[in-house]
N, C-alpha and C positions, 0 to 999 in steps of 0.2 A: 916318871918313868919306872918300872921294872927294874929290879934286882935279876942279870943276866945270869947270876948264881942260883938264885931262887927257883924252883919251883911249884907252880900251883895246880890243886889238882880239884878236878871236880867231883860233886858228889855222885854215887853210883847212882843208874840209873836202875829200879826194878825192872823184869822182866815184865811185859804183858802175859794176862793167865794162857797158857796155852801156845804160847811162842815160845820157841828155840833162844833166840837171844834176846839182847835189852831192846826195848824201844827206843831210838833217838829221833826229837823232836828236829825237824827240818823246823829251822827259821826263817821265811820271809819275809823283807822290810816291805812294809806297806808302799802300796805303789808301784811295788814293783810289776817289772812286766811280766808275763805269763813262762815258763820255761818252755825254751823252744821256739819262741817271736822272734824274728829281728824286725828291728825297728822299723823296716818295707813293712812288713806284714802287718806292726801297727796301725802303720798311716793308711793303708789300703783297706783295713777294720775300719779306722774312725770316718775313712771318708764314704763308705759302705753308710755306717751309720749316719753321717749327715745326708747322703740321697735318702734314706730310708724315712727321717725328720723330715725332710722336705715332702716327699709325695705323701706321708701323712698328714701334715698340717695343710699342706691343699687341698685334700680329699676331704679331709673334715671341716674346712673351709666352705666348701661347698656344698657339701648334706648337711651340716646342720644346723639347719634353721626348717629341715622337712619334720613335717609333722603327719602322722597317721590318725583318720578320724576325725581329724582337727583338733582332738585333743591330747594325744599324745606324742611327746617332742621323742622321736625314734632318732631323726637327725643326728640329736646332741650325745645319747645314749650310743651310739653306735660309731661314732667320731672319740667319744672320749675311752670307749673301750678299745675300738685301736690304738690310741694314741697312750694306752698301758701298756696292753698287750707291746706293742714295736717298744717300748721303753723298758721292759722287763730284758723283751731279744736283745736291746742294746747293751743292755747292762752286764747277760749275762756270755753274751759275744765278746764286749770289746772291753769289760771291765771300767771302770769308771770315766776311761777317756771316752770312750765308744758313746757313754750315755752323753759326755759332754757333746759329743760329734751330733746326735741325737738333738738335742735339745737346744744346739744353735742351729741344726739347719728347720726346726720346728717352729723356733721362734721369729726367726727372719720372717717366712714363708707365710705366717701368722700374719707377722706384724704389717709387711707388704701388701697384702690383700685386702687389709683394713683402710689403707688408704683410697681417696677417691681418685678412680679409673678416670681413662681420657672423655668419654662420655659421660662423667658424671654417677658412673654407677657403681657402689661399696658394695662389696658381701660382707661385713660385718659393720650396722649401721651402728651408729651410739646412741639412737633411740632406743636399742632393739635390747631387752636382758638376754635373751638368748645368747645373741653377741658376747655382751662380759662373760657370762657363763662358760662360752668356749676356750674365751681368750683367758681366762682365767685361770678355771678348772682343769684346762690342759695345761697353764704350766703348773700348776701345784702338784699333777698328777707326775709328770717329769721329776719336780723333787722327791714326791714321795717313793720316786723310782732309788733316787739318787738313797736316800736312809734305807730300805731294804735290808736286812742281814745281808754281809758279803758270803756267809757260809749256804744260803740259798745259790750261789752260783758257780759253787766250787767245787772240781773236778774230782777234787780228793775227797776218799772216802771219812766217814768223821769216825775219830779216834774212837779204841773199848776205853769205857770209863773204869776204874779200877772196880775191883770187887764183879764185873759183870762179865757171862761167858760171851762170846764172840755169837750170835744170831745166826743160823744157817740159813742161805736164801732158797734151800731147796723146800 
């Protein structure tokens, strides 16, 4: 414990070049929620993003295995770019839970279609590479969502580095 006599004092902070007063760094713990959220506004984020997983991983469930030409898989190309693209919006909507929201309602939806239908009929056969490819590549694509820089989806502007003037955006 602290000495209630004692005081501790921290070190000055320099001013930034061109600003009136010091800089203080606001501290966020990771994880934390967005300022401004309550906790409604999260879960109606994350569930946002699990419809959003879901009609992606069905949609690309069912293009791709299309091919144009017959030799070019457009399908799988166009399924795996949305299924960035909606993982990017996830990540940078709802911040990590969002991608998680994201990426179970992707994988369910995935994994459900895989199996064989009441007639007998799979849209993702296990003969087919195509198949792996999808089921694959789209979740790798989800984590690769999830490593991202967090500073790519943050609202705040990024700090002057010392020694540099402030950029006019005019």
């Amino acid at each position: 414990m602290a000495d209630p006599g004692r005081t501790t004092s921290l070190p000055p902070i320099d001013p930034a070049p061109g600003s009136v007063g010091p800089v203080i760094p606001e501290a966020s713990p990771r994880g934390a929620r967005a300022p401004g959220r309550s906790l409604l506004q999260v879960l109606v984020v994350v569930l946002c993003c699990l419809l959003l997983g879901v009609a992606i991983g069905a949609l690309g469930t069912v293009v791709h295995r299309k091919h144009v030409l017959d030799w070019f898989p457009l399908g799988i190309v166009l399924a795996l770019a949305a299924t960035l693209t909606a993982g990017v919006l996830s990540r940078a909507w709802g911040r990590m839970s969002g991608l998680l929201g994201y990426g179970v309602g992707w994988l369910v939806v995935v994994q459900l279609m895989a199996l064989e239908g009441p007639g007998g009929d799979v849209l993702i056969p296990s003969v087919d590479k195509i198949g792996y490819v999808w089921s694959y590549a789209g979740l790798a694509i989800v984590a690769v969502c999830a490593f991202l820089p967090s500073q790519w989806f943050s609202d705040e502007p990024r700090p002057v580095r010392a020694g540099k003037a402030p950029v006019d955006p005019r």
